[in-house]
N, C-alpha and C positions, 0 to 999 in steps of 0.2 A: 367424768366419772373416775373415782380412784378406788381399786380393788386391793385395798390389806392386805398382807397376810403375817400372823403371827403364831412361830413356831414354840413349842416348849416340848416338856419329856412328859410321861406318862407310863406307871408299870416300872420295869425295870429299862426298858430300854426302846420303847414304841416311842415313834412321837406324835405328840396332837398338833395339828395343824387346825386355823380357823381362817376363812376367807371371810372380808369383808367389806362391800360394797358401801362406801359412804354416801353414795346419794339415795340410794331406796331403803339402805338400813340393815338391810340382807345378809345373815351371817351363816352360814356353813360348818360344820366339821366333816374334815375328810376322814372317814370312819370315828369310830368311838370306843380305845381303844380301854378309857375308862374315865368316867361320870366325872368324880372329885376335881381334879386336874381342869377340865373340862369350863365344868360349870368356874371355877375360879379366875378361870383367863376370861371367860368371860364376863363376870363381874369387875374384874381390872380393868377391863378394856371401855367397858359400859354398853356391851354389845347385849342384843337378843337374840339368840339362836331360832334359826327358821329352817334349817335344811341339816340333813345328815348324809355325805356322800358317801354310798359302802366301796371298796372295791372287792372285794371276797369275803367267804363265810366263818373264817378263823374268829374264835375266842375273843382274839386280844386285839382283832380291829371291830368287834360289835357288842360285847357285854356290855359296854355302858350304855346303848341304846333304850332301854327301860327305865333307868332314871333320868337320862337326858328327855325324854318324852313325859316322864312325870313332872319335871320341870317346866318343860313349856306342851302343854295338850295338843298345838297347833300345827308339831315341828313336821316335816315332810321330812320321808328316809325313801332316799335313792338307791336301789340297789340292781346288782347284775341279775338279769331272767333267770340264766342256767343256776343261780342260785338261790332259786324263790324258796323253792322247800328245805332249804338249809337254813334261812335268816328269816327271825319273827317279825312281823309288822312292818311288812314294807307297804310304801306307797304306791310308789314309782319304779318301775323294773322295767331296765332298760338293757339292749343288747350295742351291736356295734353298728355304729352311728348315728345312734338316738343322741338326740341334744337334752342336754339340762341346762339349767339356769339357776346361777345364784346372785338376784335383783335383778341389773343389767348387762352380767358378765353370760357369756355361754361356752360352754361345755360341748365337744365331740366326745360319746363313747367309744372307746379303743375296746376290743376282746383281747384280753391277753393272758390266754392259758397256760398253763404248766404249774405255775404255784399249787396253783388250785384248776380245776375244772373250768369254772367261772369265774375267773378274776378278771376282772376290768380294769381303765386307765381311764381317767379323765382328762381331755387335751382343752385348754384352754387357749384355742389358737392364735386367736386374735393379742395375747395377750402374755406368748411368748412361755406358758406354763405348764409343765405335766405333775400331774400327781397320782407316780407308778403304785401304790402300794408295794406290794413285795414280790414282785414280777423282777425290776431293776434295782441294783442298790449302787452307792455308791463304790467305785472299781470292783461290785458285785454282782449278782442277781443272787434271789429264793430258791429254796429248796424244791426241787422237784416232785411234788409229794403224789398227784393226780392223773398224770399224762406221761405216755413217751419223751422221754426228754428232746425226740423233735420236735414236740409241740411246744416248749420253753424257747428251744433256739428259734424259732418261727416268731415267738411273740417279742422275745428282745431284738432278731431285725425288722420288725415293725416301728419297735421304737428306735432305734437306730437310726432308723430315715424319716427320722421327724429333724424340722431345722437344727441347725447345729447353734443356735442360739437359745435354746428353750431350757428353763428352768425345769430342775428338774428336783423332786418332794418325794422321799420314798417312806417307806413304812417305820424303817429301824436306824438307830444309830450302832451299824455296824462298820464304818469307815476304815476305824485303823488295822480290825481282824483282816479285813477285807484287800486291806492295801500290803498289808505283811506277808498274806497270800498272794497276792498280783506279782510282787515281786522276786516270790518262789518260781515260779514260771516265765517272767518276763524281765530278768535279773541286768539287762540290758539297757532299758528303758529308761533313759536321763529324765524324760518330764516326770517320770513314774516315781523315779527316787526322790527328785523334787516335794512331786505331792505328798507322797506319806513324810517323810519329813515334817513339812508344814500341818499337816494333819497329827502327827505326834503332840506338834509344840499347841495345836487347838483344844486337843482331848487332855493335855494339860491341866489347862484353866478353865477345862470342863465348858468350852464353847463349842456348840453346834457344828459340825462339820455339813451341812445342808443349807441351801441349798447346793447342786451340782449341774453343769449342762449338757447335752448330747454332745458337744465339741468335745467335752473333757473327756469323758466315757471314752468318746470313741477312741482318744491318745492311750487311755490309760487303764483302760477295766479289761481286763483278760479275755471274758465273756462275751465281748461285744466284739472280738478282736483270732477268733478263730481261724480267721484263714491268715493273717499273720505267719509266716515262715518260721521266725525265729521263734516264736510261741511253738508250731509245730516241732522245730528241732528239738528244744529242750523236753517237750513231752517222746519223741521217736517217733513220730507222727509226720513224718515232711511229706507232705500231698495227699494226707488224706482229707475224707471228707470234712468240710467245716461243722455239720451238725456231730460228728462223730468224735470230733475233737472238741468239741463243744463238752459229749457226756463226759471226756475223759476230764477235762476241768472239773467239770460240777462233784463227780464223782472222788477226784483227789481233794474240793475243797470239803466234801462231806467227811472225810477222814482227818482232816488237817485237826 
């Protein structure tokens, strides 16, 4: 079995991601952030869309859910439980550890709150792949909109201590804002210079900076890197709490 996947943009700056399974046929979108886009990758592709994976109840990962369903009557939509009465027309509502499946591939659900309330992760473990929504970004994470923000740092060391090989799909092409911030704070960090660099010269020629892995994260996203010393000095922060140096990140990059 060979599991797909092909990325594109969608909106101004979401991206559509589509899984797909060439031996049962089985094709996925990881949210739907909107219809058009959508339904085109899969006409290029020659794909039929059967599954819709949500990770949270935001806008701009489920408005196209209505027309992607008017298009095909059959499609099953995945979605987080604590999010049932936020997101229309769910199938499947699933919590953390429920499995999905897309054809022969499967899916662990992760819980991973802070974004939102209910945001979830899908780990495709066997197969080396996560797909954070807007929980982790690339030398990022989301905004804090729902929870304590120990509830954020609690879900990104979850993901954190997933293999340091695993692909990693996130919601948004925010990479370079992201990496110009990592480097306000972590001004030190030769792998870190490196990547935004090379990530300059990709948003260039307008190529995808995703996918990324938990190895790289962990070198170089600020976020994921809180108990960091030198992170701590530059913020005035040397020994404190990592979830507390955590808000003071999220909270200087909400301002930035």
């Amino acid at each position: 079995m060979t599991l797909h996947i092909h990325q594109f943009m969608c909106l101004t700056d979401n991206f559509g991601v589509l899984l797909h399974d060439s031996e049962t046929g089985a094709t996925a979108s990881v949210d739907a952030p909107e219809a058009g886009p959508i339904l085109a990758a899969l006409e290029q592709k020659g794909w039929r869309l059967t599954d819709v994976l949500v990770t949270h109840h935001h806008a701009d990962h489920v408005q196209g859910i209505p027309a992607l369903r008017a298009s095909y009557p059959d499609l099953r939509v995945v979605a987080p439980k604590k999010d049932s009465g936020r997101i229309a027309s769910i199938d499947f509502a699933v919590a953390e550890g429920d499995v999905t499946r897309v054809g022969g591939f499967e899916a662990v659900v992760l819980e991973t709150p802070g974004h939102t309330s209910g945001h979830i992760a899908y780990w495709f473990e066997d197969d080396d792949l996560l797909f954070a929504g807007d929980t982790l970004f690339a030398m990022g994470c989301g905004r804090v909109f729902e929870t304590p923000m120990q509830v954020m740092w609690s879900s990104l060391v979850k993901l954190a201590g997933l293999p340091g090989e695993t692909q990693v799909y996130c919601g948004h092409e925010y990479t370079l804002a992201n990496g110009r911030f990592a480097l306000s704070v972590d001004p030190e960090n030769e792998l870190l210079q490196r990547r935004v660099e090379e990530v300059e010269g990709m948003r260039s020629r307008a190529q995808a900076t995703l996918p990324t892995t938990i190895q790289l994260e962990l070198a170089t996203n600020p976020f994921l890197r809180a108990e960091d010393p030198a992170i701590q000095r530059v913020l005035g922060m040397s020994g404190s709490d990592p979830a507390e140096v955590f808000a003071e990140l999220r909270e200087r990059k909400n301002r930035a």
